[in-house]
C-alpha positions in Angstrom: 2.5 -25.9 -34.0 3.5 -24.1 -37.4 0.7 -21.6 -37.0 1.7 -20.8 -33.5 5.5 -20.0 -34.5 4.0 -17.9 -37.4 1.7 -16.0 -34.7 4.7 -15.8 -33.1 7.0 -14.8 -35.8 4.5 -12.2 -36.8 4.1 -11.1 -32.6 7.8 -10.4 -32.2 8.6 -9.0 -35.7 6.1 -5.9 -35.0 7.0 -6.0 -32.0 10.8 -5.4 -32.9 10.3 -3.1 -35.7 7.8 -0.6 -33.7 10.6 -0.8 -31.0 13.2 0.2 -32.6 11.4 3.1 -34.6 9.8 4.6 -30.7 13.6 4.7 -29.7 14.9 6.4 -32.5 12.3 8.6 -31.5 13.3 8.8 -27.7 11.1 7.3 -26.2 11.3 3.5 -24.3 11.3 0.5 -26.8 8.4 -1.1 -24.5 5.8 1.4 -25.9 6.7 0.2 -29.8 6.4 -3.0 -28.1 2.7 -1.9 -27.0 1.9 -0.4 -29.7 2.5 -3.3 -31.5 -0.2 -4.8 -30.1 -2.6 -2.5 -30.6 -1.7 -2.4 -34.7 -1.9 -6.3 -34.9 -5.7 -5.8 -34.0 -8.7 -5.2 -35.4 -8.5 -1.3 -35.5 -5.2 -1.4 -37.9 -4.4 -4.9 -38.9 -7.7 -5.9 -39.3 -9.0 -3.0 -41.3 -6.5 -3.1 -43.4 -6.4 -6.9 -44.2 -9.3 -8.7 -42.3 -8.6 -12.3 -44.4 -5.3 -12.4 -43.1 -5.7 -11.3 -39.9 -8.9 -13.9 -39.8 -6.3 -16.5 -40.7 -3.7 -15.5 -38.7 -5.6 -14.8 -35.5 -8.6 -16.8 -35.5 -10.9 -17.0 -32.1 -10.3 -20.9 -31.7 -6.8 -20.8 -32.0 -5.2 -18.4 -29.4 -5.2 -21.0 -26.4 -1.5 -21.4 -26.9 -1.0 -17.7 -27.1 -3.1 -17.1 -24.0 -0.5 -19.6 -22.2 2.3 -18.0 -23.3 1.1 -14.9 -22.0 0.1 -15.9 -18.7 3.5 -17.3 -18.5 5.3 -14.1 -19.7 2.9 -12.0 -16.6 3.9 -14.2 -14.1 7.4 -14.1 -14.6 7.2 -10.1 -15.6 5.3 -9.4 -12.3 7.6 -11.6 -10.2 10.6 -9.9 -11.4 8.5 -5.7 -10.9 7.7 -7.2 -7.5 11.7 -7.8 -6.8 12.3 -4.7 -8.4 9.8 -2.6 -6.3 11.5 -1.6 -3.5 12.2 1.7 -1.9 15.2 3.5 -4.0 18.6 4.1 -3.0 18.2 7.0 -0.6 14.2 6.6 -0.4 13.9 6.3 3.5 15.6 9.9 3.9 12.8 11.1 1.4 9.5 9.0 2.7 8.1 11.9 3.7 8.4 13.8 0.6 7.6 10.6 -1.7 4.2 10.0 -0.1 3.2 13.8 -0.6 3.9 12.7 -3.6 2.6 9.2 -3.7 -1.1 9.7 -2.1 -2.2 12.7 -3.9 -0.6 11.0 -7.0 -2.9 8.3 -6.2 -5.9 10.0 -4.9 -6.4 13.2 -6.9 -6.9 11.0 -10.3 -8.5 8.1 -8.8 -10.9 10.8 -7.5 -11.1 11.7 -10.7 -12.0 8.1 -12.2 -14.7 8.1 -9.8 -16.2 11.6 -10.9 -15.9 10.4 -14.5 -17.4 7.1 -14.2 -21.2 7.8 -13.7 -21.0 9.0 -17.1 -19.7 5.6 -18.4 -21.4 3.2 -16.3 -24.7 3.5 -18.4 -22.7 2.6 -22.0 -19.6 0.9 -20.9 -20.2 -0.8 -17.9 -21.2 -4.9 -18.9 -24.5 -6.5 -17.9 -24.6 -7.4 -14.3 -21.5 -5.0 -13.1 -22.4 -2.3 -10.3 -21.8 0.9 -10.2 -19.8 1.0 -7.2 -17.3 -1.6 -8.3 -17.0 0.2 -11.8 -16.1 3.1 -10.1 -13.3 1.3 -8.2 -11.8 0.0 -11.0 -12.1 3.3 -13.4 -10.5 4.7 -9.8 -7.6 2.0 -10.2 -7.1 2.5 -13.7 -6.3 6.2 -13.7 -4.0 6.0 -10.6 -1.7 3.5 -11.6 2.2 4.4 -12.5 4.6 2.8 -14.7 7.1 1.9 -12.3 9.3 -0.2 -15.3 8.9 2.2 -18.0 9.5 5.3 -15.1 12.8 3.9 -14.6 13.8 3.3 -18.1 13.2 7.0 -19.0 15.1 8.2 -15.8 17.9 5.6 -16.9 18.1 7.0 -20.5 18.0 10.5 -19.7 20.5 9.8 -16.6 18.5 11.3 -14.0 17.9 8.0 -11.9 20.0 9.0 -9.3 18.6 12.6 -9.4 16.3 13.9 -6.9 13.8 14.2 -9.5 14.3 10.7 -10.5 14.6 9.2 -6.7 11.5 11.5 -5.8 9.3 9.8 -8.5 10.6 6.2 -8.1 10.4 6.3 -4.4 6.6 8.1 -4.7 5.7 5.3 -7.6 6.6 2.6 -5.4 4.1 3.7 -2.8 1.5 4.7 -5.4 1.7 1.4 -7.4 1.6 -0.7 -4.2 -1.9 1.3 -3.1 -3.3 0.3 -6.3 -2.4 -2.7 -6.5 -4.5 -3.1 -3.6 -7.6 -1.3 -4.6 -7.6 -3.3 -7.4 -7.5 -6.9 -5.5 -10.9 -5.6 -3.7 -12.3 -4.6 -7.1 -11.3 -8.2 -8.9 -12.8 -9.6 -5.4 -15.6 -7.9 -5.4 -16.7 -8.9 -8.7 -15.8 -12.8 -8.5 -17.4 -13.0 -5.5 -21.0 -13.9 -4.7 -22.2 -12.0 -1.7 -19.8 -10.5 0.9 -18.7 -14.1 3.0 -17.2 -14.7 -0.1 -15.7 -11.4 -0.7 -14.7 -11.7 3.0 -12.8 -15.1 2.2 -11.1 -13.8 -1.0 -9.6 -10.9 0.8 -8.7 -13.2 3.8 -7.1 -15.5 1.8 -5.1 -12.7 0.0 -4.2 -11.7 3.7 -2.7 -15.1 4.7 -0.9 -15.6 1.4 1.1 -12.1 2.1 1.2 -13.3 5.2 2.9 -16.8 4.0 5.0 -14.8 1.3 6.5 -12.5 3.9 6.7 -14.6 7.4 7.7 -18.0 6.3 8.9 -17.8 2.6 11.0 -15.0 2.5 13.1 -16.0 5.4 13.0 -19.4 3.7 14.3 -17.8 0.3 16.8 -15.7 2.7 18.0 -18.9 4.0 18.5 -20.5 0.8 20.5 -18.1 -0.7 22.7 -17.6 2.2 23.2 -21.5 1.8 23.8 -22.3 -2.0 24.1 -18.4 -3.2 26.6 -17.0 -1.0 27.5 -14.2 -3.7 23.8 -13.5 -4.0 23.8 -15.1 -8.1 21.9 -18.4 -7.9 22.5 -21.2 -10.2 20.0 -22.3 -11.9 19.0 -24.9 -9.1 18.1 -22.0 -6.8 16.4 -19.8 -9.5 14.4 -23.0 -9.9 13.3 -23.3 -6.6 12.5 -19.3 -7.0 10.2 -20.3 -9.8 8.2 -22.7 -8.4 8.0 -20.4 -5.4 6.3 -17.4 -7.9 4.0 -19.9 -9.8 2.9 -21.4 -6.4 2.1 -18.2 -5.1 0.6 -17.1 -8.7 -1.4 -20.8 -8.7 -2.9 -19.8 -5.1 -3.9 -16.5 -5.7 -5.6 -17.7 -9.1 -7.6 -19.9 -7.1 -8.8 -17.2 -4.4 -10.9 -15.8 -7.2 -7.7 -13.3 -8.2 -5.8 -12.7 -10.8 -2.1 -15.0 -11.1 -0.2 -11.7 -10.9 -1.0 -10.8 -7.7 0.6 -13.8 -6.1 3.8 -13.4 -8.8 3.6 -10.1 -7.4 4.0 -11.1 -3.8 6.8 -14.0 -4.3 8.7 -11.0 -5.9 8.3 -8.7 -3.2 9.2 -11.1 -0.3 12.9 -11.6 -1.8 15.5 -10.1 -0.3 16.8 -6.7 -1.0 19.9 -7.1 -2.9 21.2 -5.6 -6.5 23.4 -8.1 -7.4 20.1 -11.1 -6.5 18.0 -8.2 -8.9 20.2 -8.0 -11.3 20.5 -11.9 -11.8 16.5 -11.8 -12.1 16.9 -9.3 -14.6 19.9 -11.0 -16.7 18.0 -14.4 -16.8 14.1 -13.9 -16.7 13.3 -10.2 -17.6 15.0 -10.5 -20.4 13.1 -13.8 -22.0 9.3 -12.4 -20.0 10.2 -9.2 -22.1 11.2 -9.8 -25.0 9.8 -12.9 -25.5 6.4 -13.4 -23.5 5.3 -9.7 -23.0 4.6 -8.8 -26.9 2.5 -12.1 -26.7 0.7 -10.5 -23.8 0.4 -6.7 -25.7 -0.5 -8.6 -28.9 -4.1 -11.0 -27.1 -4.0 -7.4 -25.3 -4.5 -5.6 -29.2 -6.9 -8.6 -30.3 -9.3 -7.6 -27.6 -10.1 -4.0 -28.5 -12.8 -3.3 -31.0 -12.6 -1.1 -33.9 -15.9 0.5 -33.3 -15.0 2.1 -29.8 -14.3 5.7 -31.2 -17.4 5.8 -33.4 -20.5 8.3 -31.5 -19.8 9.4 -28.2 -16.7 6.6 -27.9 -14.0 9.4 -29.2 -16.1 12.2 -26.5 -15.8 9.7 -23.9 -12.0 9.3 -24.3 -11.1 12.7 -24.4 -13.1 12.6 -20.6 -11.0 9.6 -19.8 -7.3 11.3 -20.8 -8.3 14.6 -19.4 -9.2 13.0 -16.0 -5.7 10.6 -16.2 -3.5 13.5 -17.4 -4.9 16.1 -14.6 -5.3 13.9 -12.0 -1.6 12.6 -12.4 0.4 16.1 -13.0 -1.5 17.9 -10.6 -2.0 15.3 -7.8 1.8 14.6 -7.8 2.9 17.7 -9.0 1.6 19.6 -6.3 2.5 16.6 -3.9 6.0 17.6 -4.6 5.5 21.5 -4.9 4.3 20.9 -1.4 7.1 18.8 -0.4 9.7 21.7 -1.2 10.7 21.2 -5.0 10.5 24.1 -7.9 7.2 24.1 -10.2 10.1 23.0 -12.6 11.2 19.9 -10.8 7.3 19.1 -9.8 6.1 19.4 -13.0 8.8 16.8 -13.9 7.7 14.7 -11.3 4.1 14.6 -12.2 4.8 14.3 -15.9 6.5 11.1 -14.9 4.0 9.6 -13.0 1.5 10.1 -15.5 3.7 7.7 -17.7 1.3 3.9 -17.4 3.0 2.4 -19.4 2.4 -1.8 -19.1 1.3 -1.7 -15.7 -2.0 0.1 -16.9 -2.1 -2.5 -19.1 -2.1 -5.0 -17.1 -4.5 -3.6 -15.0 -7.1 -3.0 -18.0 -6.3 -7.3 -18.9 -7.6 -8.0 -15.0 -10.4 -5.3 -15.3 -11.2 -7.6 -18.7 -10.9 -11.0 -17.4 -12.8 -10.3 -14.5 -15.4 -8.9 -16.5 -15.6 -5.7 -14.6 -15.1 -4.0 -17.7 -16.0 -4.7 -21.8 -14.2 -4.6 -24.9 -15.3 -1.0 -25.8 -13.4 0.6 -22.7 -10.4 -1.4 -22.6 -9.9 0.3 -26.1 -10.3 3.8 -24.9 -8.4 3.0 -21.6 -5.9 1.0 -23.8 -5.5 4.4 -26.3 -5.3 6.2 -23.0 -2.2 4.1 -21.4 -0.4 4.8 -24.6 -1.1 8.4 -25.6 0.2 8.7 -21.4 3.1 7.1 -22.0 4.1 8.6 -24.8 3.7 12.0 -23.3 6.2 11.7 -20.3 9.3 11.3 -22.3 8.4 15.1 -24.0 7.0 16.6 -21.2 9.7 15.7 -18.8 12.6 17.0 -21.5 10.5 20.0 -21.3 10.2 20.5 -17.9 13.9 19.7 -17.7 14.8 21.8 -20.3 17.2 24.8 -18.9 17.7 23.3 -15.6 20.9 20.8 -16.7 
């Protein structure tokens, strides 16, 4: 127990420290937060003091940390799957947000697929085909911060912009079509022939099935019951709870990952800002601050110092290029066609090329399910943040002369 508190200590500490200095910067706390991960491994940490890290991080003693951070995913994805609903003002715009939404999606997962003959050969571990390699490169370049989106809309006080309710509304669509891709991926690969792959998806089926036509009435119910003014107590967010890590638990054992089903129990509540922002108050906060650098930190421990030596740093300048293309000009020109200035697109696309934690998280399944190795979650890790870090600047610049 001492050396988990110091693990933990040492987690949160960076974690604070790197937070505060990308905000002083302007840009969101959550990508000191990630970047925190990436220093406590091997590439920074461990190069520059490989006993202690050794001591501090050794391979047989993370089991606790690995439980903390499948707790902090679950509770993170329930509350992004609450959160992800249309905007304020969205239905008006559906049509513009999925010009948006599917060529923000498609043009950079076309992309990922163009890109990834070229890294199946090195990259791709033993046993992994080509096809679902593809997918998942596919998945990983087309995915949006949805979290981090709003938190730069939020700071720069353009969420109820059209800008900013464009590119939530668009996100929400893109995110949701990846999402998806990606359960077919993770099935693909955890499945052994295509009656199991059949069953995986079918059992994904039922459970949105389940989460939508008999537990989100239920939930409805509920809170209509003993949550009149739409703020549980904590005997109703209890229930909520065991409702997410149910639906997490069945989804984990359909050959998925847990956050798909955390995903789901979030989505199936009911649409209501004051129910959201008692979510937020009472479990974003502790999956945040608490849980998440614990997730960014095992995320850091996994990359390998040796990724950027030979044709690693060649292969993750093909890797941005393709994310950062695919993104600004798939959504960019989504919203040019839609009827917004270059200015205003170019804001849009810069935006959604922000990955932020969700990438992240994507890149953890792509690991765990062995569809990727430790070589290319580095350079898609070192991707995710050099993307993130971008949008902030490029959408100031975009902006700049239109206020």
């Amino acid at each position: 127990m001492p050396h988990l508190l110091l693990q933990l200590a040492v987690i949160l500490a960076t974690a604070r420290v790197l937070a505060l200095l990308l905000r002083r910067l302007g840009q969101p706390a959550v990508i000191g937060e990630m970047i925190a991960g990436f220093v406590l491994g091997p590439i920074v940490f461990g190069a520059l003091a490989p006993e202690w890290h050794a001591a501090l991080f050794p391979p047989g003693r993370l089991a606790a940390l690995e439980a903390l951070s499948q707790l902090g995913l679950v509770l993170f994805m329930f509350v992004v799957g609450a959160e992800l609903r249309a905007p304020e003002g969205a239905r008006a715009r559906v049509v513009a947000a999925a010009w948006v939404g599917l060529p923000g999606v498609l043009l950079p997962a076309a992309f990922g697929l163009a890109i990834a003959p070229l890294l199946h050969a090195r990259f791709a571990p033993a046993g992994v085909g080509a096809w679902p390699f593809a997918l998942f490169m596919a998945a990983s370049m087309a995915i949006t911060a949805f979290p981090v989106m709003a938190r730069i809309l939020k700071d720069r006080g353009l969420t109820r912009s059209p800008v900013g309710q464009l590119s939530l509304a668009a996100t929400a669509i893109a995110d949701v079509l990846v999402w998806i891709l990606l359960a077919f991926v993770v099935a693909s690969i955890g499945s052994q022939g295509w009656g199991a792959f059949a069953r995986t998806i079918g059992g994904l089926l039922l459970a949105s099935a389940f989460a939508f036509g008999v537990l989100r009435p239920l939930v409805a119910r509920l809170l209509a019951r003993h949550a009149r003014d739409s703020r549980p107590d904590g005997a109703v967010l209890g229930v909520l709870l065991i409702g997410a890590c149910a639906m997490a638990a069945a989804t984990e054992w359909l050959g998925l990952h847990a956050l798909f089903g955390a995903f789901l129990a979030g989505a199936c509540l009911p649409r209501d800002d004051r129910l959201l922002d008692t979510l937020a108050e009472r479990l974003e906060h502790v999956a945040v601050l608490l849980l998440m650098p614990v997730f960014f930190a095992l995320a850091g421990l996994a990359t390998r110092a040796d990724a950027f030596a030979g044709a690693g740093l060649s292969a993750l300048l093909l890797i941005l290029a393709a994310a950062v293309l695919g993104k600004v000009l798939g959504a960019g020109g989504g919203a040019r066609i839609a009827g917004f200035g270059w200015r205003d697109s170019l804001a849009v696309g810069s935006l959604m090329n922000a990955r932020g934690m969700m990438e992240l998280i994507v890149l953890k399944v792509g690991l765990d399910a062995g569809v990727i190795g430790a070589d290319l979650f580095t350079l898609l890790l070192a991707m995710t943040i050099v993307t993130t870090l971008m949008a902030t600047p490029m959408l100031d610049a975009c902006r700049r002369g239109t206020a």
